[in-house]
N, CA, C and O of each residue as an XYZ file, in Angstrom:
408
protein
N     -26.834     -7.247      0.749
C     -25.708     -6.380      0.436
C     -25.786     -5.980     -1.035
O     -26.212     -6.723     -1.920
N     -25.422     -4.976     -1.179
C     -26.113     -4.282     -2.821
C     -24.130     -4.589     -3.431
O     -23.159     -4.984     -2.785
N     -24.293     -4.119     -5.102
C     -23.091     -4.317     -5.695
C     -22.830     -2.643     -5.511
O     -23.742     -1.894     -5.162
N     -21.507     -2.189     -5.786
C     -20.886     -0.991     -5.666
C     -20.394     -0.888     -7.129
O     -19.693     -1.764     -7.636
N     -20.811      0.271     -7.809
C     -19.920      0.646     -9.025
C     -19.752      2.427     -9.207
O     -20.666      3.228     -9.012
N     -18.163      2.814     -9.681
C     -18.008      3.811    -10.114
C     -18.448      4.666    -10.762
O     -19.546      4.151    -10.974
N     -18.482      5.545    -11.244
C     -18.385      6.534    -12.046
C     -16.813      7.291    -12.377
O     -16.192      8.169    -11.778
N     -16.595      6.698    -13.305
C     -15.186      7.198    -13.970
C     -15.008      8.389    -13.097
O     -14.355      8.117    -12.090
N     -15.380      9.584    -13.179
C     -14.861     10.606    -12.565
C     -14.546     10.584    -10.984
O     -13.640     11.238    -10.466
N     -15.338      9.821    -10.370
C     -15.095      9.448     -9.082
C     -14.586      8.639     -8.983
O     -14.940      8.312     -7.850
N     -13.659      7.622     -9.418
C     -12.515      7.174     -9.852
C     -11.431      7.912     -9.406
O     -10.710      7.858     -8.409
N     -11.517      8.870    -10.745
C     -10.474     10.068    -10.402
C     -10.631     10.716     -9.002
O      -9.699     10.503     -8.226
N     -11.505     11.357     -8.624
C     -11.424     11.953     -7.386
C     -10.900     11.572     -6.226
O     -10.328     12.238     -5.363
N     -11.305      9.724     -6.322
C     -10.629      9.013     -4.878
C      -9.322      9.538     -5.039
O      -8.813     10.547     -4.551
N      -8.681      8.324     -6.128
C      -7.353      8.408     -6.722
C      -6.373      9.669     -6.383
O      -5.220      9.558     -5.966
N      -7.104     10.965     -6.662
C      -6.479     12.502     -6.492
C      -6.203     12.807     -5.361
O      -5.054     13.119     -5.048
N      -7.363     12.777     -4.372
C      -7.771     12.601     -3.083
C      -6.739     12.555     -2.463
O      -6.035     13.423     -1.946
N      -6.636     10.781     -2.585
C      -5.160     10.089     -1.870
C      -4.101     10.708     -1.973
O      -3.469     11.086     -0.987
N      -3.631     10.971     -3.532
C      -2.474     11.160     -3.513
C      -1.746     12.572     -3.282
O      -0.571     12.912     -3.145
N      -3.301     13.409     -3.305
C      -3.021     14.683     -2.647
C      -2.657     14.418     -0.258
O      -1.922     14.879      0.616
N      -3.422     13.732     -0.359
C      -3.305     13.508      1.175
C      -1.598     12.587      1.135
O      -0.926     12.587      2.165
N      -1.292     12.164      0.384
C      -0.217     11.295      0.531
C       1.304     12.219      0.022
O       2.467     11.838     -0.117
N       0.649     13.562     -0.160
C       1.634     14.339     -0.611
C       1.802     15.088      0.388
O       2.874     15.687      0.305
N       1.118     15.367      1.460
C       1.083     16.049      2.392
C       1.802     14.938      4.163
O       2.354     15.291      5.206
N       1.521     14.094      3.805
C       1.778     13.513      5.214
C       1.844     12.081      4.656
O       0.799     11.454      4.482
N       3.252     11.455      4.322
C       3.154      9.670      4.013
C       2.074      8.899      4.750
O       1.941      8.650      5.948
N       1.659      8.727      4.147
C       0.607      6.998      4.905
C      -0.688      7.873      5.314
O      -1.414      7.085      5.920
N      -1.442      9.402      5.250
C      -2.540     10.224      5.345
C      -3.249      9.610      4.266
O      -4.434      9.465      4.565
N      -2.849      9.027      2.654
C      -3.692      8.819      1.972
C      -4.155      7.552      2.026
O      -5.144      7.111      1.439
N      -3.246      6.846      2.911
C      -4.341      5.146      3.157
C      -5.151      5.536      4.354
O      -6.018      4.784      4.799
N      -4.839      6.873      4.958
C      -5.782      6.609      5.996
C      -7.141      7.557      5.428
O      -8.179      7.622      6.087
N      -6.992      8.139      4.351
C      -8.324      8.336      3.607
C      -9.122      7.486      2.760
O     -10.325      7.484      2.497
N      -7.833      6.524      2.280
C      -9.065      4.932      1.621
C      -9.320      4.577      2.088
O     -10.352      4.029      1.701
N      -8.838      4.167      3.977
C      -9.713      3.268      4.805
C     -11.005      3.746      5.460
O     -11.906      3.032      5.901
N     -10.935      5.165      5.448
C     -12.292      5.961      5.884
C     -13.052      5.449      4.724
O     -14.036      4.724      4.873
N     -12.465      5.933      3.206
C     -13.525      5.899      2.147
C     -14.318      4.346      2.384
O     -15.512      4.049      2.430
N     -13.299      3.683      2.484
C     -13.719      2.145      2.753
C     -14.663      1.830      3.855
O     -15.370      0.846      3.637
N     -14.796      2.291      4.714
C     -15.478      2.104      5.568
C     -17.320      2.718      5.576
O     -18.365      2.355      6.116
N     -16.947      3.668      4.763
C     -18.098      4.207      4.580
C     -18.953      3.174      3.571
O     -20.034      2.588      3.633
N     -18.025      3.267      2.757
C     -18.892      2.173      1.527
C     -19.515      0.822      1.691
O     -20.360      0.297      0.967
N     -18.813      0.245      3.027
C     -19.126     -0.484      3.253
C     -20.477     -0.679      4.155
O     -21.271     -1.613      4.039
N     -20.585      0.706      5.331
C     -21.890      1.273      5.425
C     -22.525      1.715      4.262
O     -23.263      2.651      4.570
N     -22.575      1.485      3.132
C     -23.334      2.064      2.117
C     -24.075      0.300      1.847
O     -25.195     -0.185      2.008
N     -22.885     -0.165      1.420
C     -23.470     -1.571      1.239
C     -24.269     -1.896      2.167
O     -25.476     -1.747      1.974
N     -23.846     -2.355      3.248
C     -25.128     -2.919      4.083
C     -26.084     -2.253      4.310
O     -27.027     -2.997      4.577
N     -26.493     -0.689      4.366
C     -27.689     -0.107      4.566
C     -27.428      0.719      3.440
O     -26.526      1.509      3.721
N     -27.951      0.895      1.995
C     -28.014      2.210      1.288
C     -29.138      3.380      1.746
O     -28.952      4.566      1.472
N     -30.059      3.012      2.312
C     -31.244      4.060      2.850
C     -30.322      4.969      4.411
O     -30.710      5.760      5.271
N     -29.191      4.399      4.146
C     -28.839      5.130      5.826
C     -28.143      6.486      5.460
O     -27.511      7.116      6.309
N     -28.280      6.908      4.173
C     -27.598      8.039      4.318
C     -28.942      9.258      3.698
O     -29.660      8.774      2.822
N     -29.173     10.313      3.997
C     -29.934     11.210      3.398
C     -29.684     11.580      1.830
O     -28.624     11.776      1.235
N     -31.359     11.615      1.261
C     -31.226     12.176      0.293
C     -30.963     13.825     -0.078
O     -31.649     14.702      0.447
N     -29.658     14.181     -1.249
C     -29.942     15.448     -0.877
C     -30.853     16.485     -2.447
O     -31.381     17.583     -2.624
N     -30.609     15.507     -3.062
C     -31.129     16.104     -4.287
C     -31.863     15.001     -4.996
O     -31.268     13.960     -4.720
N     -33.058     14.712     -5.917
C     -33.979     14.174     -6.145
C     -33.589     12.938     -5.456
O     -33.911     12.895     -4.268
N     -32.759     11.584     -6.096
C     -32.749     10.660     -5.701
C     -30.923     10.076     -5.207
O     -30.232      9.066     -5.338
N     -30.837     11.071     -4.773
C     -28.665     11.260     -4.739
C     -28.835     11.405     -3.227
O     -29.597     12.163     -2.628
N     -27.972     10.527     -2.742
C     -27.900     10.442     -1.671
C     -26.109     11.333     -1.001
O     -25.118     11.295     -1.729
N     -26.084     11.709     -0.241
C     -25.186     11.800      0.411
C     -24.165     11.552      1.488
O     -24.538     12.079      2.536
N     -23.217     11.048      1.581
C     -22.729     10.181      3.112
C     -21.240     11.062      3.305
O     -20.492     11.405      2.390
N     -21.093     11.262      4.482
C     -20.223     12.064      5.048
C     -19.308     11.211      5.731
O     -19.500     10.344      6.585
N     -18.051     11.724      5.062
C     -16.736     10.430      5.328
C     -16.024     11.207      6.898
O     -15.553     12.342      6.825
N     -16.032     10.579      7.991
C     -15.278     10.876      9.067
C     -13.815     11.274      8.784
O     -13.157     10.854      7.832
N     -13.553     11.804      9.365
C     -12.025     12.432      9.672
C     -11.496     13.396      8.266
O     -10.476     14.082      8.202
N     -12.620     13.177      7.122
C     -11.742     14.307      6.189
C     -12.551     14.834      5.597
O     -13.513     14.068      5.553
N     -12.891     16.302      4.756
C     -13.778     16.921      4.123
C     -14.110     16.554      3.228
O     -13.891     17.277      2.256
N     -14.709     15.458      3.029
C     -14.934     14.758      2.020
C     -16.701     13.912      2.288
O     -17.261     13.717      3.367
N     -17.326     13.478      0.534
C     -18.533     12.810      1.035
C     -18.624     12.230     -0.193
O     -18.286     12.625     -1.309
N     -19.177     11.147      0.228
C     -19.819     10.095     -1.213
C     -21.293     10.379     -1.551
O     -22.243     10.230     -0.782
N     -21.346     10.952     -3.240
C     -22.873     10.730     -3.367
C     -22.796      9.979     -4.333
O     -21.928      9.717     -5.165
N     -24.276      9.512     -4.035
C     -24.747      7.844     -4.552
C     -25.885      7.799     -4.974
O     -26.732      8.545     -4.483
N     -26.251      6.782     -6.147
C     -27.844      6.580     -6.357
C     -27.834      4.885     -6.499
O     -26.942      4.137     -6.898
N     -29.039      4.632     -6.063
C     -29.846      3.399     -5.543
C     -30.669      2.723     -6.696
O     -31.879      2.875     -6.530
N     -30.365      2.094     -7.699
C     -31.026      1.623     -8.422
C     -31.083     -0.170     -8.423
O     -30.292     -0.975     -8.914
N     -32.415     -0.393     -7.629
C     -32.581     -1.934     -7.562
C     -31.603     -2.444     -6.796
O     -31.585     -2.018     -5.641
N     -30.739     -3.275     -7.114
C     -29.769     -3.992     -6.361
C     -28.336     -3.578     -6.427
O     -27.332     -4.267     -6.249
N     -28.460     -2.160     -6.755
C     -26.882     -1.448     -7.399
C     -27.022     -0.157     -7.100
O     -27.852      0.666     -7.486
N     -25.971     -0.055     -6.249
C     -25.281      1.462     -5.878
C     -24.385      1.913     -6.792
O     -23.477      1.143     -7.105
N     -24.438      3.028     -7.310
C     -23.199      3.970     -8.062
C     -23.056      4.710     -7.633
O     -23.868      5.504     -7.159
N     -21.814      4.726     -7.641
C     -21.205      6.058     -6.545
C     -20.898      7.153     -8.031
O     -20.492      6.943     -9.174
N     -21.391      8.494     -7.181
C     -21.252      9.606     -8.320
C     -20.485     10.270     -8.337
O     -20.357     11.091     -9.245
N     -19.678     10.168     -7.336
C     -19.024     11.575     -6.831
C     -18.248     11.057     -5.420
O     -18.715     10.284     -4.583
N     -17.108     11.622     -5.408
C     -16.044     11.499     -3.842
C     -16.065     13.011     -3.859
O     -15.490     13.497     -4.833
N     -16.513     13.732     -3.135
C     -16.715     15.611     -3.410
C     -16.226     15.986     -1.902
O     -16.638     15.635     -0.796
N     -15.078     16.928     -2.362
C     -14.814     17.416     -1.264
C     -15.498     18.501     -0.575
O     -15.902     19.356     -1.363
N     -15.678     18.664      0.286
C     -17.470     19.318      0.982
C     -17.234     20.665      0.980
O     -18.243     21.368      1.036
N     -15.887     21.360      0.917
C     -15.969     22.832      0.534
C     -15.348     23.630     -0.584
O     -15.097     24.831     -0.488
N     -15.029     22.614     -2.052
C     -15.345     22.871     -3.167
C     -16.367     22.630     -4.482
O     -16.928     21.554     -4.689
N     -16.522     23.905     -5.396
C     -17.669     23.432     -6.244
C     -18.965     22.860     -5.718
O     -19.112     21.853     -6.410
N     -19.633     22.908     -5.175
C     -20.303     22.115     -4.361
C     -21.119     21.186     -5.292
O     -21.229     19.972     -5.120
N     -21.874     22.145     -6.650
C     -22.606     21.036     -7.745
C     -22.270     20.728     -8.678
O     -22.961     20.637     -9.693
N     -20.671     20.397     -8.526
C     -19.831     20.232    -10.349
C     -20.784     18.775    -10.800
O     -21.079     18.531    -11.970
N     -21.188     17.880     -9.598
C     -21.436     16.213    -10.091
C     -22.978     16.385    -10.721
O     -23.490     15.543    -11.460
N     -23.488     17.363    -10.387
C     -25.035     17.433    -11.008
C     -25.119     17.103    -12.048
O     -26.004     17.885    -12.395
N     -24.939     16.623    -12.778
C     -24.715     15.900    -14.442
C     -24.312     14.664    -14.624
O     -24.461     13.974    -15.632
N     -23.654     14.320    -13.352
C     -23.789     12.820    -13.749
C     -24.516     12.082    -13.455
O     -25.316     12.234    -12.532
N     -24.388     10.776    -14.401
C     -25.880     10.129    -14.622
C     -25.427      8.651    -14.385
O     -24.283      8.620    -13.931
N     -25.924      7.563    -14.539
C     -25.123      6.295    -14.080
C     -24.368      5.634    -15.543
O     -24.148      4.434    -15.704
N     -24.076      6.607    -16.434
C     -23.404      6.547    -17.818
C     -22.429      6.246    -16.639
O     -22.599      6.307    -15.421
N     -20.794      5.722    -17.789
C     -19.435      5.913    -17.202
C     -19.569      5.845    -15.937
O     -19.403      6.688    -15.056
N     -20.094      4.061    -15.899
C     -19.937      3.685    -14.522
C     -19.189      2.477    -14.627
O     -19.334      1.869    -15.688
N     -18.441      1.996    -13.797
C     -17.789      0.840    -13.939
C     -18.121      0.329    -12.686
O     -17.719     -0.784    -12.346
């Protein structure tokens, strides 16, 4: 099982995410952390299970909402780069790097 760490900005994005879904329908934004959660947790146990989409950035597609985690694989540590919602900006995260990762 690999370790999981942030990237400040994807931080923010979950965070926004939610509370945009939680502004729209009470209790929609836990049911977007438990997707997010679930995915990550398929990230942990297999990081090769999701496609690469750009050099070494992987991409994973969160069920039930327009949303996807990209990630890079370094040794025994996943950083997540990005919570990107799949039909805006599409390459704002192309710049981040595993700086401002927590």
């Amino acid at each position: 099982m690999k370790s999981i760490f942030f990237h400040q900005a994807a931080k923010v994005e979950l965070f926004n995410a939610r509370d945009y879904y939680d502004d729209l329908l009470f209790g929609l934004g836990k049911s977007f952390i438990i997707e997010i959660e679930k995915t990550i947790n398929i990230i942990k146990k297999n990081p090769l299970a999701y496609p690469i989409i750009n050099k070494n950035i992987r991409k994973a597609v969160i069920m039930k909402f327009p949303y996807s985690i990209l990630y890079i694989i370094e040794k025994d540590i996943v950083y997540l780069l990005a919570i990107m919602h799949q039909k805006r900006k599409p390459f704002y995260w192309k710049n981040r790097t595993t700086k401002n990762i927590s």
